[in-house]
C-alpha positions as CSV (number, residue, x, y, z in Angstrom):
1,X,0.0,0.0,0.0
2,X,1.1,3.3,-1.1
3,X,2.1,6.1,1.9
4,X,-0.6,8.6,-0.4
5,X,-3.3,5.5,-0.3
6,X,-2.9,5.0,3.8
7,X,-3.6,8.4,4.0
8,X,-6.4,8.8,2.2
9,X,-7.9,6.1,3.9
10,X,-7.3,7.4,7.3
11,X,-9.0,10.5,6.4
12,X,-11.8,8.5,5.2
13,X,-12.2,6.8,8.2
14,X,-11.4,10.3,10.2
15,X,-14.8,11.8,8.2
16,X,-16.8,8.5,9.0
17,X,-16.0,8.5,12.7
18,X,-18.5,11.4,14.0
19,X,-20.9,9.6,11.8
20,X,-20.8,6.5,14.0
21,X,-20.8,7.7,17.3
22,X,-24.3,7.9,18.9
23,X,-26.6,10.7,19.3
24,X,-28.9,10.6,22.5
25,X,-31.1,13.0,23.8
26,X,-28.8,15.9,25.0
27,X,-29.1,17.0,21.5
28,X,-32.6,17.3,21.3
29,X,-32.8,18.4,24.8
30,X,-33.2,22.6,25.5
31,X,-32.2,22.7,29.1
32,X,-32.8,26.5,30.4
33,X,-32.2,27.7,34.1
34,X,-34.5,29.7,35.8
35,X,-32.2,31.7,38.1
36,X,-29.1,31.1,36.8
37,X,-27.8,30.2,40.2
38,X,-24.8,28.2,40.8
39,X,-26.7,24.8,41.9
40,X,-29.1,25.3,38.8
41,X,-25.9,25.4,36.2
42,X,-24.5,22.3,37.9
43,X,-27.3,20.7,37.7
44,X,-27.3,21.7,33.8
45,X,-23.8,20.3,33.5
46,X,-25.0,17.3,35.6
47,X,-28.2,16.6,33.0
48,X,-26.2,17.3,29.9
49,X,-24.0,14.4,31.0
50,X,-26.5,12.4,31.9
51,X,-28.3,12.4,28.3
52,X,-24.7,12.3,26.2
53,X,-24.1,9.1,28.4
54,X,-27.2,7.2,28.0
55,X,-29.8,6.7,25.4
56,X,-32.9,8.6,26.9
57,X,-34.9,9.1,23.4
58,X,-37.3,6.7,24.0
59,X,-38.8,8.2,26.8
60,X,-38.2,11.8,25.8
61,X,-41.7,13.0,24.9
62,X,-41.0,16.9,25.3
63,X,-37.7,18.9,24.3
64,X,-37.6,21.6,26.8
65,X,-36.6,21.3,30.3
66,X,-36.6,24.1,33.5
67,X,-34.4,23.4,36.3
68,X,-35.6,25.7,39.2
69,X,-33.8,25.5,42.2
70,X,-36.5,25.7,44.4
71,X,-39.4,24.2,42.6
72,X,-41.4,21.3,43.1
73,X,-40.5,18.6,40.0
74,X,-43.4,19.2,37.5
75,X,-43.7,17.9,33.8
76,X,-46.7,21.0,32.9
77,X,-46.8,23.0,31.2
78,X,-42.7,22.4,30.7
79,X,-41.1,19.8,32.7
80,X,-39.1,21.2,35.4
81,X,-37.0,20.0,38.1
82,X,-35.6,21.2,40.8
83,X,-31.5,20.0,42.2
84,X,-32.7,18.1,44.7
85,X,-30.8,15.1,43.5
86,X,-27.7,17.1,42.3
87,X,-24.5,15.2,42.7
88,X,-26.9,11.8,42.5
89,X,-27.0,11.0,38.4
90,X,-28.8,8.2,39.2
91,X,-31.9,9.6,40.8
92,X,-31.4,12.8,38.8
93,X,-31.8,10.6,35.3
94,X,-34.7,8.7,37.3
95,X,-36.8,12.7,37.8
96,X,-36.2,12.9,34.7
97,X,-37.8,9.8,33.0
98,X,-40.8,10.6,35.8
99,X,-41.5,13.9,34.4
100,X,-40.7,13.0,30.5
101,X,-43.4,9.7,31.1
102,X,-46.8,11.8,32.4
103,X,-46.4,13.7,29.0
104,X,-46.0,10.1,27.6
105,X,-49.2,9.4,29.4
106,X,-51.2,12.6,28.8
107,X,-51.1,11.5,25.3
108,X,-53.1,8.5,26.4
109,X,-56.4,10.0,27.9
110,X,-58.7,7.5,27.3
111,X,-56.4,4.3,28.4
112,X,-54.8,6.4,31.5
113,X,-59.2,6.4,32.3
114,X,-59.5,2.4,32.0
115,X,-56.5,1.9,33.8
116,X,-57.4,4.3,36.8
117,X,-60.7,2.7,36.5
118,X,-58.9,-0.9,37.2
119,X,-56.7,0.3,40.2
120,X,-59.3,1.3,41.9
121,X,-61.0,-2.1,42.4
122,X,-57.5,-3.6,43.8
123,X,-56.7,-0.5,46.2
124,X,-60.2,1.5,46.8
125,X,-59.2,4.0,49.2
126,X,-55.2,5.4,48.6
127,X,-53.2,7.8,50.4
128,X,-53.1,12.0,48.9
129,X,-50.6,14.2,49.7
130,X,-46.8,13.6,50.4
131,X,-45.1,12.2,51.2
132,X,-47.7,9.2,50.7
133,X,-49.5,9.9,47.8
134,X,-49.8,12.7,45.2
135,X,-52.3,15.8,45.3
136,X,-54.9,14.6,44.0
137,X,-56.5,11.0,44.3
138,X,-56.8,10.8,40.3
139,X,-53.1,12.0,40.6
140,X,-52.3,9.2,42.9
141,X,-53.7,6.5,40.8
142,X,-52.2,7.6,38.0
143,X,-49.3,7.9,39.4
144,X,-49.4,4.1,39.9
145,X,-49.2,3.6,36.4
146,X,-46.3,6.9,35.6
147,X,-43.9,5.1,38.9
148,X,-44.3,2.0,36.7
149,X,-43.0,3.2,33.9
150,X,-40.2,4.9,35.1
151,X,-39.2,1.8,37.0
152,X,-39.1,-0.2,34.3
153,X,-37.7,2.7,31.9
154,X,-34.8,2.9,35.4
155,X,-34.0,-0.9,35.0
156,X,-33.5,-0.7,31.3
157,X,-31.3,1.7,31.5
158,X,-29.2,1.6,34.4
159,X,-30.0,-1.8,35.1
160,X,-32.1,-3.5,38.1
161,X,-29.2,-3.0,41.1
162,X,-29.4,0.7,40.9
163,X,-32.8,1.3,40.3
164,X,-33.7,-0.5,43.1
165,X,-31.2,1.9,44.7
166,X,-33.4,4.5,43.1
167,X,-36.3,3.8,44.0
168,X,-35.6,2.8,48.1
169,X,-34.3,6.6,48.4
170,X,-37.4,8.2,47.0
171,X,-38.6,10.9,49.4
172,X,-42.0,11.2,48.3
173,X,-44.6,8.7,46.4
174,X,-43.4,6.5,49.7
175,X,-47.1,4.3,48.9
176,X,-47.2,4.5,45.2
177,X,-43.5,2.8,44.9
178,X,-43.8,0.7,47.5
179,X,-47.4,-0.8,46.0
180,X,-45.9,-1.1,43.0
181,X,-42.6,-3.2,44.3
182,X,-45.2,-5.6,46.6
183,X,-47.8,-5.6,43.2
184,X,-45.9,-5.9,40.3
185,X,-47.4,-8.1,38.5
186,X,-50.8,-7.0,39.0
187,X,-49.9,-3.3,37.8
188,X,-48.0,-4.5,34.9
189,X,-51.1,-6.7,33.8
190,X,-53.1,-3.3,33.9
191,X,-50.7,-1.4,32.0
192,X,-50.1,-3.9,29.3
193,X,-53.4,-4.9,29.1
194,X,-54.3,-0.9,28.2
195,X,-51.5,-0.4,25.7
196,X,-49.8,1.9,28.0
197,X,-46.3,-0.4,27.6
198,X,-43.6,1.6,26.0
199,X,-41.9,-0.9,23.5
């Protein structure tokens, strides 16, 4: 092989390269900061790395994320979270998913009402407020079916070891997660069986 053909395939291979390497979500992801205070830009820093590391674009429904130092986490009208899991990727990706999956779900009005509909049969009276339930007894049901998801959107990406992790150091939802870890199988039948899966 020549020295002028070696070189003309490494720059070949040199243009093909970027090409290859994956795109996930951080490029599809605005991430604006509310305050622009020095937790909220770590926390940017801390996402951004986050979604170049894993492959989040599946389960990213909406483009535009808040962080707000002192909000409550909240996926409308833009998803926003707060830092209380800076420093903790694992949880932080986890808020995340949570938020990105009820606009995964709004999108599903009519199944999210059969499936409510089902849960309540199995657990008729549930907990609202936190650190229990969420705000609403709707919202708690529902919620049954979003903590689900993210679980299960957790495991496949970081695998069953850490979400478990995850989801023991939850401070709030304390009854949803746990009645979904002791009821698995009976919430997973309800999910599947209204096409609310994401495959």
């Amino acid at each position: 092989m020549s020295k002028r053909t070696a070189i003309s395939i490494i720059f070949t291979l040199a243009a093909l390269l970027p090409c290859s390497l994956p795109v996930f979500a951080v490029d599809a992801v605005d991430i604006q900061l509310k305050n622009r205070s020095v937790r909220e830009q770590q926390e940017k820093l801390e996402l951004e790395q986050i979604l170049k590391k894993y492959d989040v674009s599946k389960y990213t429904f909406t483009h535009t994320v808040i962080i707000e130092e002192r909000a409550m986490n909240h996926a409308f009208p833009v998803l926003t979270l707060n830092v209380h899991f800076l420093n903790s990727d694992d949880e932080l990706l986890s808020s995340f998913l949570h938020e990105q999956l009820h606009w995964y779900l709004r999108d599903h009005p009519m199944q999210m009402q059969q499936a409510v509909a089902e849960l309540k049969t199995f657990y008729p009276k549930v907990p609202v407020g936190l650190p229990e339930g969420a705000d609403s007894v709707y919202s708690t049901y529902g919620h049954l079916v979003d903590c689900y998801l993210e679980i299960q959107a957790d495991r496949q990406i970081i695998g069953p070891e850490r979400t478990e992790r995850v989801i023991k150091n939850k401070p709030w939802y304390t009854w949803i997660y746990k009645t979904i870890t002791d009821d698995e199988k009976r919430i997973a039948t309800i999910v599947t069986g209204n096409h609310l899966d994401i495959k």
